[in-house]
N, CA, C and O of each residue as an XYZ file, in Angstrom:
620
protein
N      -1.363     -6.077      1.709
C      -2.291     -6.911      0.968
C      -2.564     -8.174      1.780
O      -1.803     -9.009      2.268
N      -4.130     -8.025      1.768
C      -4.173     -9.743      2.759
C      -3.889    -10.806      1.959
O      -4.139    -10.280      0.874
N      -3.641    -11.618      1.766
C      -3.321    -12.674      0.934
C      -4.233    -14.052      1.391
O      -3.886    -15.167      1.001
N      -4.963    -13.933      1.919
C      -6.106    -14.812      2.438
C      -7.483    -14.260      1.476
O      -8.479    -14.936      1.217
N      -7.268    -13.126      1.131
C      -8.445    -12.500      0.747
C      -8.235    -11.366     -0.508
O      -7.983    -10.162     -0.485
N      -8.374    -11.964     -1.189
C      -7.769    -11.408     -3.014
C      -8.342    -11.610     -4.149
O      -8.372    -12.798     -4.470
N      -8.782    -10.926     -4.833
C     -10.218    -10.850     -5.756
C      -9.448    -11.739     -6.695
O      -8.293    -12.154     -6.599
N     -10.533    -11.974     -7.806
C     -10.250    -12.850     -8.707
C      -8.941    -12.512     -9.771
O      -8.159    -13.352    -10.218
N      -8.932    -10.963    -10.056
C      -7.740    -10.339    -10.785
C      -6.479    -10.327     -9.894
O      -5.411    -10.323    -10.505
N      -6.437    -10.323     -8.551
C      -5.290    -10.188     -8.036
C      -4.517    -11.663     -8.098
O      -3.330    -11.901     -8.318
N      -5.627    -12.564     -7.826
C      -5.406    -13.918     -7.239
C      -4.506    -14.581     -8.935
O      -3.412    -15.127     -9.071
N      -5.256    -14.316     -9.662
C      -4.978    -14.599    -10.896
C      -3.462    -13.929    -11.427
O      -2.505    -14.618    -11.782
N      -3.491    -12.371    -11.390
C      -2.481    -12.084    -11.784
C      -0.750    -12.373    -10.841
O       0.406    -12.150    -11.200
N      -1.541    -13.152     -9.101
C      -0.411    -13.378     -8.303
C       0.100    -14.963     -8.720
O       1.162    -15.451     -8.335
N      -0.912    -15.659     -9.605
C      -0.352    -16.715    -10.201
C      -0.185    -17.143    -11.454
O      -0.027    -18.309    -11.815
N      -0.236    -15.826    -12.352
C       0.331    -15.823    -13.560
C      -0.752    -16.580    -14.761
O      -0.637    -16.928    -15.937
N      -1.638    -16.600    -13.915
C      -2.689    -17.278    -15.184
C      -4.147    -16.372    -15.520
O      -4.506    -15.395    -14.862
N      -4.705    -16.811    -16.419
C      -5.767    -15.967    -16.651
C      -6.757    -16.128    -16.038
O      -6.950    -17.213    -15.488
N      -7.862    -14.891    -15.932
C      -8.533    -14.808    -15.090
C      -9.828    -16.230    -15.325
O     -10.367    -16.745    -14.346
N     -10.090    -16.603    -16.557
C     -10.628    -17.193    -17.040
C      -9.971    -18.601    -16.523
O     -10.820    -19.297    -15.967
N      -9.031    -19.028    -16.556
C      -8.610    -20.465    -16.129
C      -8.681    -20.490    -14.424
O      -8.734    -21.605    -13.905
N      -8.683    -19.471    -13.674
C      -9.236    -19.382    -12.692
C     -10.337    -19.666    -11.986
O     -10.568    -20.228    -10.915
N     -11.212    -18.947    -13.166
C     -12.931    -19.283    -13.405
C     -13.311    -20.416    -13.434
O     -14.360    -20.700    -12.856
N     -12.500    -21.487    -14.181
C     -12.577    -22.759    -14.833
C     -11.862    -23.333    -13.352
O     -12.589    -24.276    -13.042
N     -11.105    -23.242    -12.613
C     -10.569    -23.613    -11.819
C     -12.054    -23.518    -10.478
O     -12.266    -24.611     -9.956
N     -12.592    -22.836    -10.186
C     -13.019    -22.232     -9.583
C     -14.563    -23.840     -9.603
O     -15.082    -24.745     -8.949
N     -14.548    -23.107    -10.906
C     -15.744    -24.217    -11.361
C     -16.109    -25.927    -11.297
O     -17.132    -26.611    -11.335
N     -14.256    -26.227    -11.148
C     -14.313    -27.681    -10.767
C     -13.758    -27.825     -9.264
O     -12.954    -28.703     -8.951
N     -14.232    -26.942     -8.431
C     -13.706    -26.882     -7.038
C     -12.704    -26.617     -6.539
O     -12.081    -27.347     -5.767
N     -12.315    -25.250     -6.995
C     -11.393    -24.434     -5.985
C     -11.730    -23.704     -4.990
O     -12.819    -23.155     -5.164
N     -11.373    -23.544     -4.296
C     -11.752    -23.055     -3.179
C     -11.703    -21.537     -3.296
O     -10.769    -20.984     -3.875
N     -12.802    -20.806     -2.696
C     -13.026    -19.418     -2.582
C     -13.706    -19.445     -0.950
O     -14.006    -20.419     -0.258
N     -13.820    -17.827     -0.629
C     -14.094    -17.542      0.393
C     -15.869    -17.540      0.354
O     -16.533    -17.867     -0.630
N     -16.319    -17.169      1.437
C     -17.834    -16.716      1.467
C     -17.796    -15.586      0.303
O     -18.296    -15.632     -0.821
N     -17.042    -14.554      0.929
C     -17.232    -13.095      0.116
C     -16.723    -12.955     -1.462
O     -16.612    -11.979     -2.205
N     -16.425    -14.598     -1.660
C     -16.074    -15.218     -3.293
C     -14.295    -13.996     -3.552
O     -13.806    -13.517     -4.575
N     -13.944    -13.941     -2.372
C     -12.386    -13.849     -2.733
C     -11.792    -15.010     -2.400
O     -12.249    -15.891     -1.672
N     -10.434    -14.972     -3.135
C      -9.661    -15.964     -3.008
C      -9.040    -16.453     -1.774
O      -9.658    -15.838     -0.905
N      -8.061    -17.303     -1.108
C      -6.858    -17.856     -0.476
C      -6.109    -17.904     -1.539
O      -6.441    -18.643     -2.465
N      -4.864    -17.064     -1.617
C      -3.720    -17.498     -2.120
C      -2.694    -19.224     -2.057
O      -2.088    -19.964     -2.832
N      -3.078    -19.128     -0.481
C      -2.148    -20.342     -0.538
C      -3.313    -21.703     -0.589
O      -2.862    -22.782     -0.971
N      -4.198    -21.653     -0.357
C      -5.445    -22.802     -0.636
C      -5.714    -22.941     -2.150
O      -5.957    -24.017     -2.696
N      -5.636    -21.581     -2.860
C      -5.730    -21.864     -3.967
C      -4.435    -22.927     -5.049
O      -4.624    -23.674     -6.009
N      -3.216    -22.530     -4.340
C      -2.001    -22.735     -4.685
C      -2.225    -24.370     -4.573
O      -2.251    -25.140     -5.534
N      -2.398    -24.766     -3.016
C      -2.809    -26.126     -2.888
C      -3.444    -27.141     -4.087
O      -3.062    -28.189     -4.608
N      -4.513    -26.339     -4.225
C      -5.684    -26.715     -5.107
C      -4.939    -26.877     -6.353
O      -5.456    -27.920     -6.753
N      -4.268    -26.629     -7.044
C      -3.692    -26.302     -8.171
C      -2.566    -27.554     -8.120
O      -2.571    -28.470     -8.943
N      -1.865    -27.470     -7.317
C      -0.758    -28.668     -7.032
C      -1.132    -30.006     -6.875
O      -0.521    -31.007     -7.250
N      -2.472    -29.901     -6.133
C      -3.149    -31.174     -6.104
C      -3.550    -31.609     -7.640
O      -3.456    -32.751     -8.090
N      -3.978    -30.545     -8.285
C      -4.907    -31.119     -9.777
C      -3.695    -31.441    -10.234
O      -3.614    -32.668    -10.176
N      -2.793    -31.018    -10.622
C      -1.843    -31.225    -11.082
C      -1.218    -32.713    -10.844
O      -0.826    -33.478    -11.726
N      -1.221    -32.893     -9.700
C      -1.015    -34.409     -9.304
C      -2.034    -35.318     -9.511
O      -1.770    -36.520     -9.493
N      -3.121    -34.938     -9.698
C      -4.169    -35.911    -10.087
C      -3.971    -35.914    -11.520
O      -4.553    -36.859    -12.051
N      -3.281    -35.095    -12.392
C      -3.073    -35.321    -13.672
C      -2.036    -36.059    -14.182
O      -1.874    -36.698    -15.221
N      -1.309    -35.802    -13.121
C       0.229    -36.560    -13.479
C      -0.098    -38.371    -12.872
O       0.505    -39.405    -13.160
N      -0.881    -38.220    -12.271
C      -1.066    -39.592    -10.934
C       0.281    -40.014    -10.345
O       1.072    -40.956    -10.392
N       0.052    -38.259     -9.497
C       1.558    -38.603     -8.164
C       2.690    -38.447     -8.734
O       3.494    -37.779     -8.083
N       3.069    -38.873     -9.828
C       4.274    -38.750    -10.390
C       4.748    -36.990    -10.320
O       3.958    -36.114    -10.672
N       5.967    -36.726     -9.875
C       6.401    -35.303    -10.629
C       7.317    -35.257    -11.535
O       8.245    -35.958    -11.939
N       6.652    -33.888    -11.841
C       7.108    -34.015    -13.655
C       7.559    -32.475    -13.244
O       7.165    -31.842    -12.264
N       8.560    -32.016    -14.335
C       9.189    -31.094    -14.266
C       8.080    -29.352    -13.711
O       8.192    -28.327    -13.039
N       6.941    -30.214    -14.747
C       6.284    -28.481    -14.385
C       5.851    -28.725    -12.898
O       5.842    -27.742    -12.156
N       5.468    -30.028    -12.366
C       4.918    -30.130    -10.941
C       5.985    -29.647    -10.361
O       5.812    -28.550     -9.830
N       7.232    -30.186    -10.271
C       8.378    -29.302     -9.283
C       8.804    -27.931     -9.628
O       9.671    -27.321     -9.002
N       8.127    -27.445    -10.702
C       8.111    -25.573    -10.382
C       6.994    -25.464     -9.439
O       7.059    -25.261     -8.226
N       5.730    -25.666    -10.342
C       5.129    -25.649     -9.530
C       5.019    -25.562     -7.397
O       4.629    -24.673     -6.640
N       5.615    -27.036     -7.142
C       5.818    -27.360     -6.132
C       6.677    -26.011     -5.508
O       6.258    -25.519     -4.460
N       7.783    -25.475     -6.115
C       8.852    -24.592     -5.590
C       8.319    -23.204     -5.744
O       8.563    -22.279     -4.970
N       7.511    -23.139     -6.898
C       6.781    -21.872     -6.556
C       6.227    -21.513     -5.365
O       6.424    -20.509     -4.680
N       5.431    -22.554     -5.179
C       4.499    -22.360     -3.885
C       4.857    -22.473     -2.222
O       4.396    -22.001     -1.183
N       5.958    -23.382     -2.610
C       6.724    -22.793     -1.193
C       7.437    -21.602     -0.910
O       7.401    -21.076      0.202
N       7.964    -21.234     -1.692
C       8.368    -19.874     -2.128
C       7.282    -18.750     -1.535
O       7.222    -17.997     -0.562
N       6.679    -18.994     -2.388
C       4.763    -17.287     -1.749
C       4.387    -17.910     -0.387
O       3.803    -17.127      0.363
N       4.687    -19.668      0.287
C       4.493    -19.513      1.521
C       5.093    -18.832      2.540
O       4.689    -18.495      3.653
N       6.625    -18.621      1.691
C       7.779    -18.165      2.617
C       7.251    -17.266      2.928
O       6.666    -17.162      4.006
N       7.342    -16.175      1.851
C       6.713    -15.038      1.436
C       5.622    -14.465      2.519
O       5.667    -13.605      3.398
N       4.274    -15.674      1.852
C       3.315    -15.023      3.405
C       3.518    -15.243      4.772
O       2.911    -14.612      5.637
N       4.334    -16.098      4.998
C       5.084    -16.043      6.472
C       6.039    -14.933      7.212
O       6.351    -14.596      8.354
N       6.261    -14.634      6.080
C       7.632    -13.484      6.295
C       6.159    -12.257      6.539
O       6.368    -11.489      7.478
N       5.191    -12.104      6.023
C       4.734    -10.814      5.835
C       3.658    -10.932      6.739
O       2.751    -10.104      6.653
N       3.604    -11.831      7.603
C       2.534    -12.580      8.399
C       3.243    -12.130      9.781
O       2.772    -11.291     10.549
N       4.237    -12.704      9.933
C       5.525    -12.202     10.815
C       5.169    -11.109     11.054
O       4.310    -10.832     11.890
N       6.015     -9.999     10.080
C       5.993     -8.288     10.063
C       4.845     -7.615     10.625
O       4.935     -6.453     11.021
N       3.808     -8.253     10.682
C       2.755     -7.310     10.219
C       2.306     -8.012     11.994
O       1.458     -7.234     12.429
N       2.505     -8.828     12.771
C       2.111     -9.158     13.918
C       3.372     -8.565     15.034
O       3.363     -8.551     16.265
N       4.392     -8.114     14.091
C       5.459     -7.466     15.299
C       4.995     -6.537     15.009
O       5.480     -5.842     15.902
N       4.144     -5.587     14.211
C       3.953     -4.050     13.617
C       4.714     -3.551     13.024
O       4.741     -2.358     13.325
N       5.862     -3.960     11.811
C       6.525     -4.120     11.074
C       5.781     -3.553     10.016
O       6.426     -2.789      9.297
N       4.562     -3.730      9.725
C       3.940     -3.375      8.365
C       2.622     -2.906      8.890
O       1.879     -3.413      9.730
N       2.452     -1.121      7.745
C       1.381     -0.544      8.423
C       0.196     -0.649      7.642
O       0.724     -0.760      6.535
N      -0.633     -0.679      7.496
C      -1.761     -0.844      6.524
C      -2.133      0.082      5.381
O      -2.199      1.216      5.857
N      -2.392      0.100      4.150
C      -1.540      0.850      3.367
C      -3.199      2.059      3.205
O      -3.140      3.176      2.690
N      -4.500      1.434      3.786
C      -5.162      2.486      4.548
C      -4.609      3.130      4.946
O      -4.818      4.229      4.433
N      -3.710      3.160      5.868
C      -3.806      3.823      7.237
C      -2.713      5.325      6.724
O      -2.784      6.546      6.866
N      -1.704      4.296      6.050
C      -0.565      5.288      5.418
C      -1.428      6.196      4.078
O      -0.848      7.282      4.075
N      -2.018      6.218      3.482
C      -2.899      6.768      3.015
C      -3.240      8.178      3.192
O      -2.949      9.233      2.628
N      -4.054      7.765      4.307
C      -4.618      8.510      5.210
C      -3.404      9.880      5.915
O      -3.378     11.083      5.654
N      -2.771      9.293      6.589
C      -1.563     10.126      7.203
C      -1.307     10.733      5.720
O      -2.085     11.604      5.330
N      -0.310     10.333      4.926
C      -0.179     11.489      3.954
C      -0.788     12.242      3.149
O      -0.245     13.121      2.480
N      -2.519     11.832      3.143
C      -3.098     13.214      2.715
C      -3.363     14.106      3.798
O      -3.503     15.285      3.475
N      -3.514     13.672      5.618
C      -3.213     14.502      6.359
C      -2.355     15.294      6.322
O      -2.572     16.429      6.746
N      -1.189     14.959      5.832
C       0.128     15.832      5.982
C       0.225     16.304      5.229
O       1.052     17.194      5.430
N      -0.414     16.335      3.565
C      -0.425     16.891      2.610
C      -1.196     18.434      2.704
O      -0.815     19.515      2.255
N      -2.404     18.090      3.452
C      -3.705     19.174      3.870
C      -2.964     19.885      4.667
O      -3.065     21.086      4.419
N      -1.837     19.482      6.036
C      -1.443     20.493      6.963
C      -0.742     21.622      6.062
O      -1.009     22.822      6.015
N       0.568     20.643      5.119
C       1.221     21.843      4.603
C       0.648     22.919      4.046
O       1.079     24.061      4.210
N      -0.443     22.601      3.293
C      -0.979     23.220      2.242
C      -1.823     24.187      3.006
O      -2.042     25.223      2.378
N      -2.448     24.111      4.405
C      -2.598     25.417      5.033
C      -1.839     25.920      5.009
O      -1.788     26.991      4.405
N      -0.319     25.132      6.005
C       0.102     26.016      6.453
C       0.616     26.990      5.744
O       0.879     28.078      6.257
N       0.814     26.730      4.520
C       1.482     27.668      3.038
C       0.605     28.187      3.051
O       1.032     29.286      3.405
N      -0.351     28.298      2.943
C      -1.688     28.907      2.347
C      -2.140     29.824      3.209
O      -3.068     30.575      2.912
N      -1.299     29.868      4.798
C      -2.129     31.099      5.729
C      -0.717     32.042      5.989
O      -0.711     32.874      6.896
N       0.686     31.796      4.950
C       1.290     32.686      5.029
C       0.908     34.044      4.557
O       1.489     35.065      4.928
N       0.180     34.025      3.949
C       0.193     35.855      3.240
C      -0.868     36.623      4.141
O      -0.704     37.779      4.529
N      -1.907     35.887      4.407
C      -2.819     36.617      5.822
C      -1.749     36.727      6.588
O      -1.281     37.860      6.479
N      -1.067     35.958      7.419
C      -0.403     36.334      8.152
C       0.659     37.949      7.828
O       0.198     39.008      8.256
N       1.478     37.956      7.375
C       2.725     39.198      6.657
C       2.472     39.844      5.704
O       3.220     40.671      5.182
N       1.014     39.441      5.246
C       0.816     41.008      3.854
C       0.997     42.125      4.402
O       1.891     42.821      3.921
N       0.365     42.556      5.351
C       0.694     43.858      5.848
C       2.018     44.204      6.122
O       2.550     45.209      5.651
N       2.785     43.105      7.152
C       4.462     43.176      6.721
C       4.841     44.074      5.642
O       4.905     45.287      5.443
N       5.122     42.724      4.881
C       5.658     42.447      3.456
C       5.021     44.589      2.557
O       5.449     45.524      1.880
N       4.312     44.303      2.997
C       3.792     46.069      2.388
C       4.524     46.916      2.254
O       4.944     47.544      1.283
N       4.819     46.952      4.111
C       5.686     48.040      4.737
C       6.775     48.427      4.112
O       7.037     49.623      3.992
N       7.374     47.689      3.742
C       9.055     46.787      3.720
C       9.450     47.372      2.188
O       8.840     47.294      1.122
N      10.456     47.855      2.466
C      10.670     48.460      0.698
C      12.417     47.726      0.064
O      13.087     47.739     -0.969
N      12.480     47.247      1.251
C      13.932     46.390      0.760
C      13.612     45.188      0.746
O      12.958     44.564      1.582
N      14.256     44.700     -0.599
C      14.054     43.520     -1.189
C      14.680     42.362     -0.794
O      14.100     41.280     -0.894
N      16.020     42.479     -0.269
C      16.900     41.386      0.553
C      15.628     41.480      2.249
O      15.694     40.433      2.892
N      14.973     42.191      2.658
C      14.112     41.711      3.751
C      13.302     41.156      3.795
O      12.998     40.423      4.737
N      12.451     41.390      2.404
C      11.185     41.028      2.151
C      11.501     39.607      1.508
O      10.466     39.211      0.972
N      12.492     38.726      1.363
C      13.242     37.589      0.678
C      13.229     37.278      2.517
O      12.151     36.947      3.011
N      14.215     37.383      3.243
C      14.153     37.208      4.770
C      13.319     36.940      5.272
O      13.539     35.916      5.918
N      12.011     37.416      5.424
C      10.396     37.451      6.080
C      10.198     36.237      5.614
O      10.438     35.208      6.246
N       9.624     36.315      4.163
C       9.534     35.383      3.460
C       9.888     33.683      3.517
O       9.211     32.666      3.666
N      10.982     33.912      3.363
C      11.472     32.323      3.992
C      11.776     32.076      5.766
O      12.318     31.031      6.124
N      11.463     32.893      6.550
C      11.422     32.650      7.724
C      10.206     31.789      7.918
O      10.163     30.669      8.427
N       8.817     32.807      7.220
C       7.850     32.296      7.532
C       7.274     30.812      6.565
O       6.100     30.478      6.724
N       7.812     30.320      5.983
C       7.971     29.180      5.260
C       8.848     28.505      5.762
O       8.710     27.309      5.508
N      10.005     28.838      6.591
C      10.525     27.887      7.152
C       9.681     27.292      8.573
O       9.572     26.154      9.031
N       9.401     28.000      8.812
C       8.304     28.426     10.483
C       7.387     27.784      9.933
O       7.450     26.722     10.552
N       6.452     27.657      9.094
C       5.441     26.960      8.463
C       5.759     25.494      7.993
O       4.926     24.760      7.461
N       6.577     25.284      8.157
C       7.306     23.744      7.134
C       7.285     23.239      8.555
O       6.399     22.505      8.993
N       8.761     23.868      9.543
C       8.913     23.107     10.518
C       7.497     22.722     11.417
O       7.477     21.566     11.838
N       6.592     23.381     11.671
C       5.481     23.630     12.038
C       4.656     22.315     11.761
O       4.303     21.617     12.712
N       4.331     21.956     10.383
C       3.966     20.896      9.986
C       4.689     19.523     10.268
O       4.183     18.424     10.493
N       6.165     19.935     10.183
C       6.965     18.533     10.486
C       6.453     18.376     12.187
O       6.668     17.170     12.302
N       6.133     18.637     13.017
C       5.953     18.716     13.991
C       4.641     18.403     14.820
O       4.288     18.299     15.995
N       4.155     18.317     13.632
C       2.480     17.773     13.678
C       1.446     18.998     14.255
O       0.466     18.803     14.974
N       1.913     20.279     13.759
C       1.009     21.961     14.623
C       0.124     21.789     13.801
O       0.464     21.401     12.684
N      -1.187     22.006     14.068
C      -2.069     22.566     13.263
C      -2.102     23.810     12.609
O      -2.783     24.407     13.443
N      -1.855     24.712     11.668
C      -1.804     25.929     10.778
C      -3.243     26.674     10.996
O      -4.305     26.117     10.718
N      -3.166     27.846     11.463
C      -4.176     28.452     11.214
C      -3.556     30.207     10.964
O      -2.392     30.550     11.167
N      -4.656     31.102     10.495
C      -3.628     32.079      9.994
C      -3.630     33.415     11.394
O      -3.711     34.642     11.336
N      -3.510     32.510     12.488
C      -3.188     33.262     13.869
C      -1.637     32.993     13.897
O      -0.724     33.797     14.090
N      -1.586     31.473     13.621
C       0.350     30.930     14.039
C       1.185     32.166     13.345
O       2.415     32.184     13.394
C-alpha cells in the first residue's frame, strides 16, 4: 500500500475517523494530492497542527496521543519505505499475478492428465496399478508445476 497515495476511505479508515470529518477536513485545507488522494503523513501533520491551533500550542492529553500516534505510522512508513527499497516487499500486483499464474499451470497440468494415460489406465485391469499410474502422473504433474514447466498434454 502506498501510503503517500490513499483514497479518501482508506485515508480515513487509517485514521479512525469518518469519512465525512475528512471531507470537512479537506474543506478547510487539508492537503490532498492532484489525483485528490491522500498523504497519510501530511494529512496526519495537518490534523496535529489544527489541533494545536485549537489548543493554542498548549498539549493536552488528546494532542499527546495524537502526537504519539503519528510518530508511530511514521515509524511504520519508514520501516515499509526501507523494505520495499531493499526489495523486501513485493507489490501485491505483482504477487497477484504470479499466483493466478501458478494457479492456471496446475490446473493444466491436472487437467492434461487423462489425455495423457486414458489409453493406459484402459489397458490395466489391476487396481493397485491403475492407483500407481495415477499418482505418478500427479506427482510428475505437481512437481512439474513446482518447477515452473509449462503443462501441455504431450509432457
Amino acid at each position: 500500500m502506498d501510503f503517500q497515495k490513499l483514497s479518501q476511505r482508506e485515508t480515513s479508515k487509517a485514521l479512525g475517523i469518518a469519512t465525512k470529518t475528512l471531507q470537512r477536513w479537506t474543506s478547510q485545507g487539508c492537503a490532498r494530492n492532484q489525483d485528490n488522494t491522500y498523504s497519510l503523513p501530511q494529512v496526519f501533520e495537518w490534523a496535529l497542527a489544527l489541533k494545536e491551533a485549537d489548543t493554542g500550542g498548549a498539549e493536552t492529553k488528546e494532542s499527546q496521543k495524537w502526537l504519539t500516534e503519528f510518530r508511530k505510522e511514521r515509524a511504520k512508513l519508514a520501516r515499509i519505505e526501507r523494505k520495499k527499497a531493499e526489495g523486501g516487499l513485493i507489490p501485491m500486483e505483482e504477487v497477484r499475478k504470479d499466483v493466478f499464474d501458478m494457479a492456471r499451470a496446475t490446473r493444466d497440468a491436472v487437467m492434461s492428465i487423462p489425455e495423457r494415460i486414458a489409453a493406459i489406465l484402459a489397458a490395466e485391469k489391476d487396481q493397485g496399478k491403475v492407483r500407481e499410474i495415477l499418482n505418478n502422473e500427479i506427482r510428475q504433474a505437481l512437481e512439474g508445476v513446482a518447477r515452473g514447466e509449462k503443462w501441455t498434454s504431450q509432457n
